[in-house]
PDB file of N, H, CA, C and O in Angstrom:
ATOM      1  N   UNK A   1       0.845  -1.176   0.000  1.00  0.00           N
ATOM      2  CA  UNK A   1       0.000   0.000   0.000  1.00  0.00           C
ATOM      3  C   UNK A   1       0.891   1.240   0.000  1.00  0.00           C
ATOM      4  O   UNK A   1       1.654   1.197   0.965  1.00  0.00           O
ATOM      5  N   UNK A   2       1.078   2.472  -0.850  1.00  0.00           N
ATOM      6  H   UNK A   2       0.458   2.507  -1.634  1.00  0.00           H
ATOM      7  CA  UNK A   2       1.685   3.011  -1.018  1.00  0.00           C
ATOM      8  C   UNK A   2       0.585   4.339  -0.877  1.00  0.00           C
ATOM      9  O   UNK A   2      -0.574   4.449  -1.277  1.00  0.00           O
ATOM     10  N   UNK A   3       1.515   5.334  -0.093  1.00  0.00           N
ATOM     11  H   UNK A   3       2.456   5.245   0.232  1.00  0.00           H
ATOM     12  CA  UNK A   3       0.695   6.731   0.326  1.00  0.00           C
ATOM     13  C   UNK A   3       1.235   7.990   0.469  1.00  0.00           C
ATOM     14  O   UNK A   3       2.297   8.160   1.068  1.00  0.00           O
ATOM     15  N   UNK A   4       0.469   9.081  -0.130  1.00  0.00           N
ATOM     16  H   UNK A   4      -0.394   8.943  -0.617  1.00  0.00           H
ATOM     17  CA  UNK A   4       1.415  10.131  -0.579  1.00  0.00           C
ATOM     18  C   UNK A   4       0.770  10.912   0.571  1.00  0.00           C
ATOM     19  O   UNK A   4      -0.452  10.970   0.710  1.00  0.00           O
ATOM     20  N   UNK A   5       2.018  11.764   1.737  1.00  0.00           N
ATOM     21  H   UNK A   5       3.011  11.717   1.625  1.00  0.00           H
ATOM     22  CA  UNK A   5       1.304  12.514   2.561  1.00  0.00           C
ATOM     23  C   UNK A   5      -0.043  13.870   1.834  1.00  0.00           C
ATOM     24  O   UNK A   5      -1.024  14.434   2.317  1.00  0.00           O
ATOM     25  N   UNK A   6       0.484  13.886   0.811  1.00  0.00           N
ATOM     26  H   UNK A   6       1.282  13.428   0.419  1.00  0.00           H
ATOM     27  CA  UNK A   6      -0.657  15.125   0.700  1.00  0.00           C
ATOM     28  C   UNK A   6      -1.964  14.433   0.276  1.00  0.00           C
ATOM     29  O   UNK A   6      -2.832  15.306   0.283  1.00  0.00           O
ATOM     30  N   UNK A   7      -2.443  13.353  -0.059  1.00  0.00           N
ATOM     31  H   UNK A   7      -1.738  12.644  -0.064  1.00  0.00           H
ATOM     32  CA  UNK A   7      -3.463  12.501  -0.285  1.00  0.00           C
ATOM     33  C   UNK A   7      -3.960  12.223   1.076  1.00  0.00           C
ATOM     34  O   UNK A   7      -5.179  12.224   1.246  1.00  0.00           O
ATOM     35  N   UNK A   8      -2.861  11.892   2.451  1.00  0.00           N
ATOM     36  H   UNK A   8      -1.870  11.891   2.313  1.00  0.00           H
ATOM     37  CA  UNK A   8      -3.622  11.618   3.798  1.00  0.00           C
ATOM     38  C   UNK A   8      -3.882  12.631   4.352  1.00  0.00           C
ATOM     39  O   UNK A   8      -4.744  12.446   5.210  1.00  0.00           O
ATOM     40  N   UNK A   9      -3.340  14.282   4.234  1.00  0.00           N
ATOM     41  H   UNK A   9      -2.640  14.433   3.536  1.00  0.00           H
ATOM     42  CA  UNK A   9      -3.899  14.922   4.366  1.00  0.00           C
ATOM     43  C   UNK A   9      -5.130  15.547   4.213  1.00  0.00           C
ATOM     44  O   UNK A   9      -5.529  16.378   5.028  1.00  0.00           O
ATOM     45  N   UNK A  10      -5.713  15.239   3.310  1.00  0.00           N
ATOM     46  H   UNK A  10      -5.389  14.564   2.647  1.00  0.00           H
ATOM     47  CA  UNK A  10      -6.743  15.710   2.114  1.00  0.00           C
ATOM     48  C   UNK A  10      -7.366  14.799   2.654  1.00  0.00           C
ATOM     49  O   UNK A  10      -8.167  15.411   3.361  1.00  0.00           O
ATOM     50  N   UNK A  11      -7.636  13.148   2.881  1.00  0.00           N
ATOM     51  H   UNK A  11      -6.985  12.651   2.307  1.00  0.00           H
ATOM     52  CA  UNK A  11      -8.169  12.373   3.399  1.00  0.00           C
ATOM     53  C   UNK A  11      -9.026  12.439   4.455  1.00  0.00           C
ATOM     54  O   UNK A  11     -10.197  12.061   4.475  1.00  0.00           O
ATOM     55  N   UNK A  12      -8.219  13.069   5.572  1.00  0.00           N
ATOM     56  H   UNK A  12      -7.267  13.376   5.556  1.00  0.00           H
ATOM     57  CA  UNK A  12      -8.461  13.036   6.930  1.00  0.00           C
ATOM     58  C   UNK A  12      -8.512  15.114   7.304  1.00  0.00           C
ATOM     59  O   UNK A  12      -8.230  15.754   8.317  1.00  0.00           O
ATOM     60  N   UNK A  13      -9.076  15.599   5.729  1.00  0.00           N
ATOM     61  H   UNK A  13      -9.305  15.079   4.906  1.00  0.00           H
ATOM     62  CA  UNK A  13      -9.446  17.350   6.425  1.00  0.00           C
ATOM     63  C   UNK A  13      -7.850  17.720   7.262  1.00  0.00           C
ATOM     64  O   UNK A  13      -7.837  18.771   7.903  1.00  0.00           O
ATOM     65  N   UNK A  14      -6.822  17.047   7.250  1.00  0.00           N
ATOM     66  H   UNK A  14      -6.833  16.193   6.730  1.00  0.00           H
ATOM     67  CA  UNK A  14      -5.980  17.952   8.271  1.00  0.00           C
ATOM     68  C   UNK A  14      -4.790  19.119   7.314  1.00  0.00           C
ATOM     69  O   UNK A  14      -4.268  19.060   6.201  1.00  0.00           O
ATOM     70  N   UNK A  15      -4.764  19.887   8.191  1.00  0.00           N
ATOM     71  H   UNK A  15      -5.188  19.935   9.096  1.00  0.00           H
ATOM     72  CA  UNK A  15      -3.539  20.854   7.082  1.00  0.00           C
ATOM     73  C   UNK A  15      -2.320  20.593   7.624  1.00  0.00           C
ATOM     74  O   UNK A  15      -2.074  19.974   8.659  1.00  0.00           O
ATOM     75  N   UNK A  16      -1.469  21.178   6.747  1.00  0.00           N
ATOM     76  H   UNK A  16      -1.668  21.681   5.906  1.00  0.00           H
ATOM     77  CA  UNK A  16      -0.039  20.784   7.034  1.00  0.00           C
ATOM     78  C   UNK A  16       0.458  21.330   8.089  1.00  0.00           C
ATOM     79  O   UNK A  16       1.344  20.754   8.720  1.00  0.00           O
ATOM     80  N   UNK A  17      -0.007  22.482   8.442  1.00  0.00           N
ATOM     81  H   UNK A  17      -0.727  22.949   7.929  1.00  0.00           H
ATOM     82  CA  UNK A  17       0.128  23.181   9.528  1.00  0.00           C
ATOM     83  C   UNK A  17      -0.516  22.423  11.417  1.00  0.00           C
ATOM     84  O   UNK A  17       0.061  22.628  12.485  1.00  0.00           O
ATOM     85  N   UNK A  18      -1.853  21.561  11.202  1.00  0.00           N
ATOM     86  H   UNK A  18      -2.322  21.395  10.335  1.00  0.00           H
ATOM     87  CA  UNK A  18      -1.876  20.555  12.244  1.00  0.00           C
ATOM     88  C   UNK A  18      -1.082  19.508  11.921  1.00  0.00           C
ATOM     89  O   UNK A  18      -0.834  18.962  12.996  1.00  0.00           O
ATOM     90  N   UNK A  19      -0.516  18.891  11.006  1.00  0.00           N
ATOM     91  H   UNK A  19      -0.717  19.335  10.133  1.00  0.00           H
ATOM     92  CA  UNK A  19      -0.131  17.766  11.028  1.00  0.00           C
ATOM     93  C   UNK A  19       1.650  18.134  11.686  1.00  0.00           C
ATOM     94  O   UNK A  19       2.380  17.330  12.265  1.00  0.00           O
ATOM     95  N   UNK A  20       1.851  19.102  11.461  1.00  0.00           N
ATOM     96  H   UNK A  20       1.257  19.755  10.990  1.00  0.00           H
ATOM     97  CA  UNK A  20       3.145  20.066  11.933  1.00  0.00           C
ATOM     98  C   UNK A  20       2.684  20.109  13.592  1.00  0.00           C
ATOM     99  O   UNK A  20       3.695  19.667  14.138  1.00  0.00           O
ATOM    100  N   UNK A  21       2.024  20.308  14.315  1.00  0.00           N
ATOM    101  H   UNK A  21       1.202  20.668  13.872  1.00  0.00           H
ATOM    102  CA  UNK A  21       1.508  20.257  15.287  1.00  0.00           C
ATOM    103  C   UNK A  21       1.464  19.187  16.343  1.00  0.00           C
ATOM    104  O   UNK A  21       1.777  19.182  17.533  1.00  0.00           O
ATOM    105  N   UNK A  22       0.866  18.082  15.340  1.00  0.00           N
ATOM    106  H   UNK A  22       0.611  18.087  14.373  1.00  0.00           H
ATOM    107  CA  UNK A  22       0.628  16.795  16.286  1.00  0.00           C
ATOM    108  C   UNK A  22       1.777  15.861  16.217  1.00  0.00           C
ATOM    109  O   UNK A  22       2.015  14.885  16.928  1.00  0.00           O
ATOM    110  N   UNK A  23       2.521  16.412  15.101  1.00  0.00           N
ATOM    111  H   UNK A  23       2.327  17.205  14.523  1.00  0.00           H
ATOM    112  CA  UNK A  23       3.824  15.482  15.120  1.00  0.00           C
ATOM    113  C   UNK A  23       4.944  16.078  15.983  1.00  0.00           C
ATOM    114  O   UNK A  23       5.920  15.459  16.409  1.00  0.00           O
ATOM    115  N   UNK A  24       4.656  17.375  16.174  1.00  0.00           N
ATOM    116  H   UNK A  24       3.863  17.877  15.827  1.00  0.00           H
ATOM    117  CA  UNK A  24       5.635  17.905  16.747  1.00  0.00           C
ATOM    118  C   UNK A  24       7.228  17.939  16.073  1.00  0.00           C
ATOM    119  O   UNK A  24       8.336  17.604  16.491  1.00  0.00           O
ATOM    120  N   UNK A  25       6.681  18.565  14.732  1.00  0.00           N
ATOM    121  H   UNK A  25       5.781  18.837  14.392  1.00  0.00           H
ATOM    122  CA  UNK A  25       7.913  18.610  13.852  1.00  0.00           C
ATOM    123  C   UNK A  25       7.798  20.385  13.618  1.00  0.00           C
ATOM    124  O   UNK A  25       6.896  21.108  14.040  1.00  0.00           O
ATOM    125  N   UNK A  26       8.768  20.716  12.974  1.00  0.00           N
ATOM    126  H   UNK A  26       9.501  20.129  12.630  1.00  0.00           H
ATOM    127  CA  UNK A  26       8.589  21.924  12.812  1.00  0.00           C
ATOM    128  C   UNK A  26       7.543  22.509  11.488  1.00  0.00           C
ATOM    129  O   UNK A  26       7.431  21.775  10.506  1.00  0.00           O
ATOM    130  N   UNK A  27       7.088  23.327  11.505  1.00  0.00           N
ATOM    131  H   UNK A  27       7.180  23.923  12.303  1.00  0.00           H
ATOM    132  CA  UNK A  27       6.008  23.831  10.388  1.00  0.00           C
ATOM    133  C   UNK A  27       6.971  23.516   8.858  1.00  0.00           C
ATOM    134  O   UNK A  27       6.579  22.566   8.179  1.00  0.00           O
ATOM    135  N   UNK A  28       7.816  24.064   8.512  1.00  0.00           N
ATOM    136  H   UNK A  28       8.134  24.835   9.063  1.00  0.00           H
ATOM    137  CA  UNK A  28       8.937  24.210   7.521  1.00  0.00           C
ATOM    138  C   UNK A  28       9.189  23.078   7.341  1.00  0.00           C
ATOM    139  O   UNK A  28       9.065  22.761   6.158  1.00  0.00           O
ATOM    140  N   UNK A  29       9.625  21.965   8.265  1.00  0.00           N
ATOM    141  H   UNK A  29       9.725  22.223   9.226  1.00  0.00           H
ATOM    142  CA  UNK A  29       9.961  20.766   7.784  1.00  0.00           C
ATOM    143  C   UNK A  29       8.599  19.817   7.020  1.00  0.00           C
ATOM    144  O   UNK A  29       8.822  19.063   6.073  1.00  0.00           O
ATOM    145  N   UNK A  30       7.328  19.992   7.557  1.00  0.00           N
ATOM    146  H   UNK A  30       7.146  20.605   8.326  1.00  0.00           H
ATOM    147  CA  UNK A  30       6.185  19.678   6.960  1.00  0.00           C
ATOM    148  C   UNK A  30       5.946  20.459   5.629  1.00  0.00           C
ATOM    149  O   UNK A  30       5.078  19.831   5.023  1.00  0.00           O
ATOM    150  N   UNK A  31       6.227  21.256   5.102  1.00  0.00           N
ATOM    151  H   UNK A  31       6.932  21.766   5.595  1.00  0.00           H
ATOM    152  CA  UNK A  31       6.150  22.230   4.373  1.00  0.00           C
ATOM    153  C   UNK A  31       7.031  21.787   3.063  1.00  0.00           C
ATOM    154  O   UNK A  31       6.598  21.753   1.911  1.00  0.00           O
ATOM    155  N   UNK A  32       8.304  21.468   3.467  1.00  0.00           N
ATOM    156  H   UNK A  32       8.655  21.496   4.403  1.00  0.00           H
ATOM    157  CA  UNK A  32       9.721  20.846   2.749  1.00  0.00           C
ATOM    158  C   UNK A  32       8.921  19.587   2.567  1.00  0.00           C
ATOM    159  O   UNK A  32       8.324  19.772   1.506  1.00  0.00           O
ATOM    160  N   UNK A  33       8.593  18.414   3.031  1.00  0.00           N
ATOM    161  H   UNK A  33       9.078  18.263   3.893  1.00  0.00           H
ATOM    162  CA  UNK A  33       8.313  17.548   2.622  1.00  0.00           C
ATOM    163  C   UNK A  33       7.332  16.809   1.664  1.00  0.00           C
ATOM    164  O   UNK A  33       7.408  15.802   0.960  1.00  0.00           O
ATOM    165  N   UNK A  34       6.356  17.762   1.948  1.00  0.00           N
ATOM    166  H   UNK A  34       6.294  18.580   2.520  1.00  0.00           H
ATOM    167  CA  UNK A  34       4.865  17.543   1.016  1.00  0.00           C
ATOM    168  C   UNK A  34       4.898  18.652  -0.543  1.00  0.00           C
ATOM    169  O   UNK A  34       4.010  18.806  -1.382  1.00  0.00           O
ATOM    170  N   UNK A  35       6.217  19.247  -0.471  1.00  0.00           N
ATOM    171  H   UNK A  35       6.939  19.122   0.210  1.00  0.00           H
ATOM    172  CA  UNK A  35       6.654  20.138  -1.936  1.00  0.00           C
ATOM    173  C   UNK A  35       7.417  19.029  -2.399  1.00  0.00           C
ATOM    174  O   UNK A  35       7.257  18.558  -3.525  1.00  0.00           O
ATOM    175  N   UNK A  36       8.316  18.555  -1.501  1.00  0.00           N
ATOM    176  H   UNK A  36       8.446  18.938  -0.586  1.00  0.00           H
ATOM    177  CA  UNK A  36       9.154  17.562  -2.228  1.00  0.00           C
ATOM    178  C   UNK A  36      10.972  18.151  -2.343  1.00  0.00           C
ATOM    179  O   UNK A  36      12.005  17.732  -2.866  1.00  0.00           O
ATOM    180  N   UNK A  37      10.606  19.194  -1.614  1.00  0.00           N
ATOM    181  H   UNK A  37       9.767  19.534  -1.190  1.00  0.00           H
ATOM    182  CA  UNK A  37      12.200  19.745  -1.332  1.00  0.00           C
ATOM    183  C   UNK A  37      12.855  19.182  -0.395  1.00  0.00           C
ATOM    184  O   UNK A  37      13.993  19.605  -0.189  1.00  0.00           O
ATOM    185  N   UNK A  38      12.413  18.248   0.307  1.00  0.00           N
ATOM    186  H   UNK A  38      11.489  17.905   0.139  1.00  0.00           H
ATOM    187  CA  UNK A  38      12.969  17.310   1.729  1.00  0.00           C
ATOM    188  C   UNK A  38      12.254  16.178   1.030  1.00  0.00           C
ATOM    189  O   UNK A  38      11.043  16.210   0.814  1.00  0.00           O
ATOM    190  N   UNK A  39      13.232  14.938   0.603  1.00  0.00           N
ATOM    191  H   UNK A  39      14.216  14.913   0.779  1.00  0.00           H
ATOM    192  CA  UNK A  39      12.675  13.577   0.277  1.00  0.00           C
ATOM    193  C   UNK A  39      12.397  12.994   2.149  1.00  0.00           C
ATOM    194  O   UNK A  39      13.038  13.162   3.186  1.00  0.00           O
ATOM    195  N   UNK A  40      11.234  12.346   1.833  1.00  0.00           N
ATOM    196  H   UNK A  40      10.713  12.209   0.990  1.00  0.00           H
ATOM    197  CA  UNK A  40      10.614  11.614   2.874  1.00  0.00           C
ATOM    198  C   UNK A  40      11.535  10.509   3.562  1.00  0.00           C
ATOM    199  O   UNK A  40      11.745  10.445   4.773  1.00  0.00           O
ATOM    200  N   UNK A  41      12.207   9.391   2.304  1.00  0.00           N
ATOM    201  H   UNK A  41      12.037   9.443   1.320  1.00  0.00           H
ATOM    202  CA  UNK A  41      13.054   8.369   2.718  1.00  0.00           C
ATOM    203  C   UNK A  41      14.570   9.320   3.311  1.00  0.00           C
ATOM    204  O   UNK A  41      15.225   8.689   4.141  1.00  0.00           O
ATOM    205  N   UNK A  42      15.024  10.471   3.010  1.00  0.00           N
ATOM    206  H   UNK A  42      14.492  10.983   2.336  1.00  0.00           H
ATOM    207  CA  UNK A  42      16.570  11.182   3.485  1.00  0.00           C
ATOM    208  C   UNK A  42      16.122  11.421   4.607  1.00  0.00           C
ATOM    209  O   UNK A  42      17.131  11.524   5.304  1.00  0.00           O
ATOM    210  N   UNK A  43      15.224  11.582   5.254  1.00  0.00           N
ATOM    211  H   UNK A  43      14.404  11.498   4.688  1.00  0.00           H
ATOM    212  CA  UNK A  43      14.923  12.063   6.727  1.00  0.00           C
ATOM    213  C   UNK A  43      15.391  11.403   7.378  1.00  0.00           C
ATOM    214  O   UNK A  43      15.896  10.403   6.867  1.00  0.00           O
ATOM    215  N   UNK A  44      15.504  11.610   9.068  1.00  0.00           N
ATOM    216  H   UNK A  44      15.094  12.423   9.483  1.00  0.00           H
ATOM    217  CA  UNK A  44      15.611  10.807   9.907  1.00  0.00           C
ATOM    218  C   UNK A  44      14.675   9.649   9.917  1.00  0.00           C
ATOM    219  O   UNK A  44      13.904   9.387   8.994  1.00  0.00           O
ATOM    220  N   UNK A  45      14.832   8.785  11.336  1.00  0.00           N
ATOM    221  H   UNK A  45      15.459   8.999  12.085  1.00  0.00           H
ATOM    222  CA  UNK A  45      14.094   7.738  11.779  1.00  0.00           C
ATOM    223  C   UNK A  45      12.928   8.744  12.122  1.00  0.00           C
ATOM    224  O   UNK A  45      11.901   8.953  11.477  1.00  0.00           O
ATOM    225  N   UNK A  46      13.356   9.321  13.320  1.00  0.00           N
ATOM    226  H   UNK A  46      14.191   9.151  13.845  1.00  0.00           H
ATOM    227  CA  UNK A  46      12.225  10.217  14.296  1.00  0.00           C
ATOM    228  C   UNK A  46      11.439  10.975  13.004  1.00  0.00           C
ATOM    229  O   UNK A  46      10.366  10.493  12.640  1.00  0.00           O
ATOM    230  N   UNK A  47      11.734  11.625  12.627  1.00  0.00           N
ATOM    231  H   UNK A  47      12.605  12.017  12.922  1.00  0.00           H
ATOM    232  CA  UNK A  47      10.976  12.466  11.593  1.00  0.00           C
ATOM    233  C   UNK A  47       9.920  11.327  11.126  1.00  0.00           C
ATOM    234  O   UNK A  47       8.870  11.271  11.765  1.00  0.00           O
ATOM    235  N   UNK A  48      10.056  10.702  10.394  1.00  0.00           N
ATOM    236  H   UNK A  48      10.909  10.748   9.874  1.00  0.00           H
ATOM    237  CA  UNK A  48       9.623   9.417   9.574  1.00  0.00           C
ATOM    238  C   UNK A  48       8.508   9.135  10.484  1.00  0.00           C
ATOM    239  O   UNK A  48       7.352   9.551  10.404  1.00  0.00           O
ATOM    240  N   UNK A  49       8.956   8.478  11.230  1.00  0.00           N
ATOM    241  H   UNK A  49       9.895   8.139  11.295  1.00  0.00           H
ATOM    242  CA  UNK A  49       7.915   7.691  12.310  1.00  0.00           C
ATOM    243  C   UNK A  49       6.998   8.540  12.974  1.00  0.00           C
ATOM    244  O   UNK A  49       5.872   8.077  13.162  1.00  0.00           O
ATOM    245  N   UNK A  50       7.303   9.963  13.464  1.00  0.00           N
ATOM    246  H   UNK A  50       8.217  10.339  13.311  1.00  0.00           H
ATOM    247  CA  UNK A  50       6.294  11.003  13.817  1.00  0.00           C
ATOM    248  C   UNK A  50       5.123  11.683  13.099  1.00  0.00           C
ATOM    249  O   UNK A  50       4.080  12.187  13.514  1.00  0.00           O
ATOM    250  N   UNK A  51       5.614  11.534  11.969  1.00  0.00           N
ATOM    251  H   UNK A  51       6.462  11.125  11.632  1.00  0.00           H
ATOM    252  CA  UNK A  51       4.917  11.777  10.691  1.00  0.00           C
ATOM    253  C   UNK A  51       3.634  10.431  10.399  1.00  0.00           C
ATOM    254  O   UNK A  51       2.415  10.582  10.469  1.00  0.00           O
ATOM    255  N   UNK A  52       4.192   9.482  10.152  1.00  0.00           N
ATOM    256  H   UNK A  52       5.182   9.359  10.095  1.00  0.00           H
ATOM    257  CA  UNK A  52       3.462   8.229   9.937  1.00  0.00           C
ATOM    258  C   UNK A  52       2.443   7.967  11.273  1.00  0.00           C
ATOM    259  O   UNK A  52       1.286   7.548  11.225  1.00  0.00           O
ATOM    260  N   UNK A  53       3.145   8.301  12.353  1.00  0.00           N
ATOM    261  H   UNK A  53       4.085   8.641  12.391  1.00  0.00           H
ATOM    262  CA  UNK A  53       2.142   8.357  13.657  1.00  0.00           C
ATOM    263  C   UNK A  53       0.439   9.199  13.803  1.00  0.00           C
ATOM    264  O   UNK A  53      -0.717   8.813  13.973  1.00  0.00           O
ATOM    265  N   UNK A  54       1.287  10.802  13.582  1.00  0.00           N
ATOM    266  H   UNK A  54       2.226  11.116  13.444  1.00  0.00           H
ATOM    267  CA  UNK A  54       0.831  11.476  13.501  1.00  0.00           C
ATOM    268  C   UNK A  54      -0.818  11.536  12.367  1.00  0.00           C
ATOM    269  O   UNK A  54      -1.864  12.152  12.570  1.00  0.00           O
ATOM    270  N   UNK A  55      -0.375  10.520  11.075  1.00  0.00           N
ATOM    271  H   UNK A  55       0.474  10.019  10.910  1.00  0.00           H
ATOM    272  CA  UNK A  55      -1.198  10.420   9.861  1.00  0.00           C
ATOM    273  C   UNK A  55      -1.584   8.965  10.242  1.00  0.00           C
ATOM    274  O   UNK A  55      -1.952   8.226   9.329  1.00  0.00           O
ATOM    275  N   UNK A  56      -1.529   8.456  11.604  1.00  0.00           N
ATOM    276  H   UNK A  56      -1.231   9.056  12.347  1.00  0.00           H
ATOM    277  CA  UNK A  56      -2.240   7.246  11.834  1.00  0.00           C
ATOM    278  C   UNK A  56      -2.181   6.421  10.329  1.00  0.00           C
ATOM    279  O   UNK A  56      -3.197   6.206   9.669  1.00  0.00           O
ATOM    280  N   UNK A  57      -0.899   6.027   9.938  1.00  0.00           N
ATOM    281  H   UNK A  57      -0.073   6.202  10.474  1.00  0.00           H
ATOM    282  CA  UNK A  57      -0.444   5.815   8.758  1.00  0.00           C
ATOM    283  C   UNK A  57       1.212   4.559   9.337  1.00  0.00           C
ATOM    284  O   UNK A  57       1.517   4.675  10.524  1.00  0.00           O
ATOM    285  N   UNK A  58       1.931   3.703   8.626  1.00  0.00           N
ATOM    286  H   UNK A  58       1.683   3.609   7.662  1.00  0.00           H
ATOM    287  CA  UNK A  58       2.793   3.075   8.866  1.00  0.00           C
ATOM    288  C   UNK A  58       4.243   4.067   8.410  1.00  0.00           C
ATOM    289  O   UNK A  58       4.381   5.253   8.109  1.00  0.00           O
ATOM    290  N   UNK A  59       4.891   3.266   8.500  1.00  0.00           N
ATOM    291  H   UNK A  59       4.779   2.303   8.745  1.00  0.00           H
ATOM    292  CA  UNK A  59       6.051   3.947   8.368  1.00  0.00           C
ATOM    293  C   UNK A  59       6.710   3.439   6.533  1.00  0.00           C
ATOM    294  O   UNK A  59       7.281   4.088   5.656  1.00  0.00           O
ATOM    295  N   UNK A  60       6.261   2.023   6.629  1.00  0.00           N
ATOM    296  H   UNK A  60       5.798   1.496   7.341  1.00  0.00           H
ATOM    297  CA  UNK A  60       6.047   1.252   5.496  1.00  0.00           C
ATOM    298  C   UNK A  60       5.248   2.090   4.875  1.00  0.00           C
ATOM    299  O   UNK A  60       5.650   3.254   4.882  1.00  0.00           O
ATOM    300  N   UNK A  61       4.306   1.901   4.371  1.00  0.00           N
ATOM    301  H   UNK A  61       3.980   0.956   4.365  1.00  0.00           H
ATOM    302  CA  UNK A  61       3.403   2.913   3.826  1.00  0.00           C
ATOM    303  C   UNK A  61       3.810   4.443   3.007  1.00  0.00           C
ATOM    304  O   UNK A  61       3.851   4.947   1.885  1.00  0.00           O
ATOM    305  N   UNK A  62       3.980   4.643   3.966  1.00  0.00           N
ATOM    306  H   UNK A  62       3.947   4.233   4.877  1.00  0.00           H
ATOM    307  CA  UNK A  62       4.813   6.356   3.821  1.00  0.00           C
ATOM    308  C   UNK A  62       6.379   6.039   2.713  1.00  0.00           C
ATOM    309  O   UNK A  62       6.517   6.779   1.739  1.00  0.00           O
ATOM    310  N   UNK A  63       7.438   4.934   2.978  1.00  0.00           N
ATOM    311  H   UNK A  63       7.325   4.332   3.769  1.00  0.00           H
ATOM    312  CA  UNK A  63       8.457   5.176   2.899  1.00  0.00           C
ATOM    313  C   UNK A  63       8.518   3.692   1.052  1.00  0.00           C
ATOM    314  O   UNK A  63       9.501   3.422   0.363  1.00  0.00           O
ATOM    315  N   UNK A  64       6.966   3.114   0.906  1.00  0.00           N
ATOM    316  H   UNK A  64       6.167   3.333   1.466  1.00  0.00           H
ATOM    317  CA  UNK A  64       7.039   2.451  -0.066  1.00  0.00           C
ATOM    318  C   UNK A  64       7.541   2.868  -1.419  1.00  0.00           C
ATOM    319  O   UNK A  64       8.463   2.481  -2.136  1.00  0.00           O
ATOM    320  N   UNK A  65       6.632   3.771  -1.515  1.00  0.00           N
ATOM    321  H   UNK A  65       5.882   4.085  -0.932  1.00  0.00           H
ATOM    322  CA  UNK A  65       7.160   4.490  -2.997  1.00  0.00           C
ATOM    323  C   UNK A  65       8.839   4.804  -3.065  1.00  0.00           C
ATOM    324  O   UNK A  65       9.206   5.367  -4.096  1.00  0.00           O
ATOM    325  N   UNK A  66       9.691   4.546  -2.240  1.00  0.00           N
ATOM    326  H   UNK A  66       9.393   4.088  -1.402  1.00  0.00           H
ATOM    327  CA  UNK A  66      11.234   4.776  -2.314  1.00  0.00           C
ATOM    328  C   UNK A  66      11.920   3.679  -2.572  1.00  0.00           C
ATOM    329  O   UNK A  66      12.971   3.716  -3.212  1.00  0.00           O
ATOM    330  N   UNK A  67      11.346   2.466  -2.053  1.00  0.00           N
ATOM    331  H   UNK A  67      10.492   2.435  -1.533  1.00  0.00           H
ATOM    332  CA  UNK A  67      11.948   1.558  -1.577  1.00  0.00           C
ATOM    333  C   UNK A  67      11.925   0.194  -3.131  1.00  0.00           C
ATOM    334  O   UNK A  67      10.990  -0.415  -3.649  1.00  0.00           O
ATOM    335  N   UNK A  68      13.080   0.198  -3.344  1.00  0.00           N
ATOM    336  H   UNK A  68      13.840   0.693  -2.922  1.00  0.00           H
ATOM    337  CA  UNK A  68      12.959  -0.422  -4.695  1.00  0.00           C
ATOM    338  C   UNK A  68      13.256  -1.911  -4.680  1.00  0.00           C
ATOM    339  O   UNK A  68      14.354  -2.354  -4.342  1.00  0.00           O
ATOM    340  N   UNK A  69      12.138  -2.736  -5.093  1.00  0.00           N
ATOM    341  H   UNK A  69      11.246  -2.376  -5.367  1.00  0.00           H
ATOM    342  CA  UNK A  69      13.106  -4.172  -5.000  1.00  0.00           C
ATOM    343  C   UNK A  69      14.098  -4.686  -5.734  1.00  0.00           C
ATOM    344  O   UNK A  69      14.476  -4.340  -6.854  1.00  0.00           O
ATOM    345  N   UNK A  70      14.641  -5.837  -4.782  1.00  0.00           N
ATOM    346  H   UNK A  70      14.334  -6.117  -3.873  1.00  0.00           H
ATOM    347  CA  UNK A  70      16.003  -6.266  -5.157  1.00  0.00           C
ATOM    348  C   UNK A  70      15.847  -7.259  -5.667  1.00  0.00           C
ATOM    349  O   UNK A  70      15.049  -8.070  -5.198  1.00  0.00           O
ATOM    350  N   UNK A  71      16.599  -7.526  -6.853  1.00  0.00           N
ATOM    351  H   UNK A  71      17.247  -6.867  -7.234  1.00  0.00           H
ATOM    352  CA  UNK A  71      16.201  -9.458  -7.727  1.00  0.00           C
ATOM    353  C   UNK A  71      16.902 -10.538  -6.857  1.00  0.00           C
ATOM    354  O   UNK A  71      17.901 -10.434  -6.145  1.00  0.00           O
ATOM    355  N   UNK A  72      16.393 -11.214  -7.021  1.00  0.00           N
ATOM    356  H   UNK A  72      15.582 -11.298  -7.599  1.00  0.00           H
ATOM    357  CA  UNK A  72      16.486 -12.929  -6.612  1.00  0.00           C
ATOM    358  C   UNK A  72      17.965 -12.974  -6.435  1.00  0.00           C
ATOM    359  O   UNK A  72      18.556 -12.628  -7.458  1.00  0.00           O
ATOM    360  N   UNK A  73      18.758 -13.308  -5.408  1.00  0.00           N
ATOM    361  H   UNK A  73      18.278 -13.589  -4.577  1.00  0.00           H
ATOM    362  CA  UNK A  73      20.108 -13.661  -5.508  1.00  0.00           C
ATOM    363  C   UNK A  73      20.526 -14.728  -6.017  1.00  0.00           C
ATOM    364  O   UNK A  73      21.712 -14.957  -6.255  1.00  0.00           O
ATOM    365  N   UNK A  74      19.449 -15.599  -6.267  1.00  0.00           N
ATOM    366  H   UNK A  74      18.486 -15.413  -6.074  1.00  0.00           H
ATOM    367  CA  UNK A  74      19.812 -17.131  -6.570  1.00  0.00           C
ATOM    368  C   UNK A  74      20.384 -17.281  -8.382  1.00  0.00           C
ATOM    369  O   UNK A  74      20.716 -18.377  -8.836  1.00  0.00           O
TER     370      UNK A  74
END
């Protein structure tokens, strides 16, 4: 399941400015991330996970669209 914060925003009525709030991240860093000037996967752990908390959302979820698979070693 793959999820773009500005879609769970829009989802759940919240602005970037509460979601800056309940995560207890800074306004700017919410701001950087949902433009796309701060990639989601370069962040920290904490960032990541406060965010995904915050959007009652996984961390998986949030960080799918980055995460590229690897072929078969066999």
């Amino acid at each position: 399941m793959t999820v773009s914060i500005n879609a769970l925003l829009e989802e759940r009525g919240m602005t970037k400015y509460k979601l800056a709030k309940s995560s207890n991240l800074p306004h700017t860093t919410i701001l950087d991330i949902c433009s796309g000037k701060t990639e989601l996967p370069k962040c920290n752990a904490e960032t990541v996970y406060k965010v995904a908390k915050a959007l009652d959302t996984t961390v998986e979820a949030l960080l799918a669209p980055a995460l590229e698979l690897r072929p078969n070693f066999e």
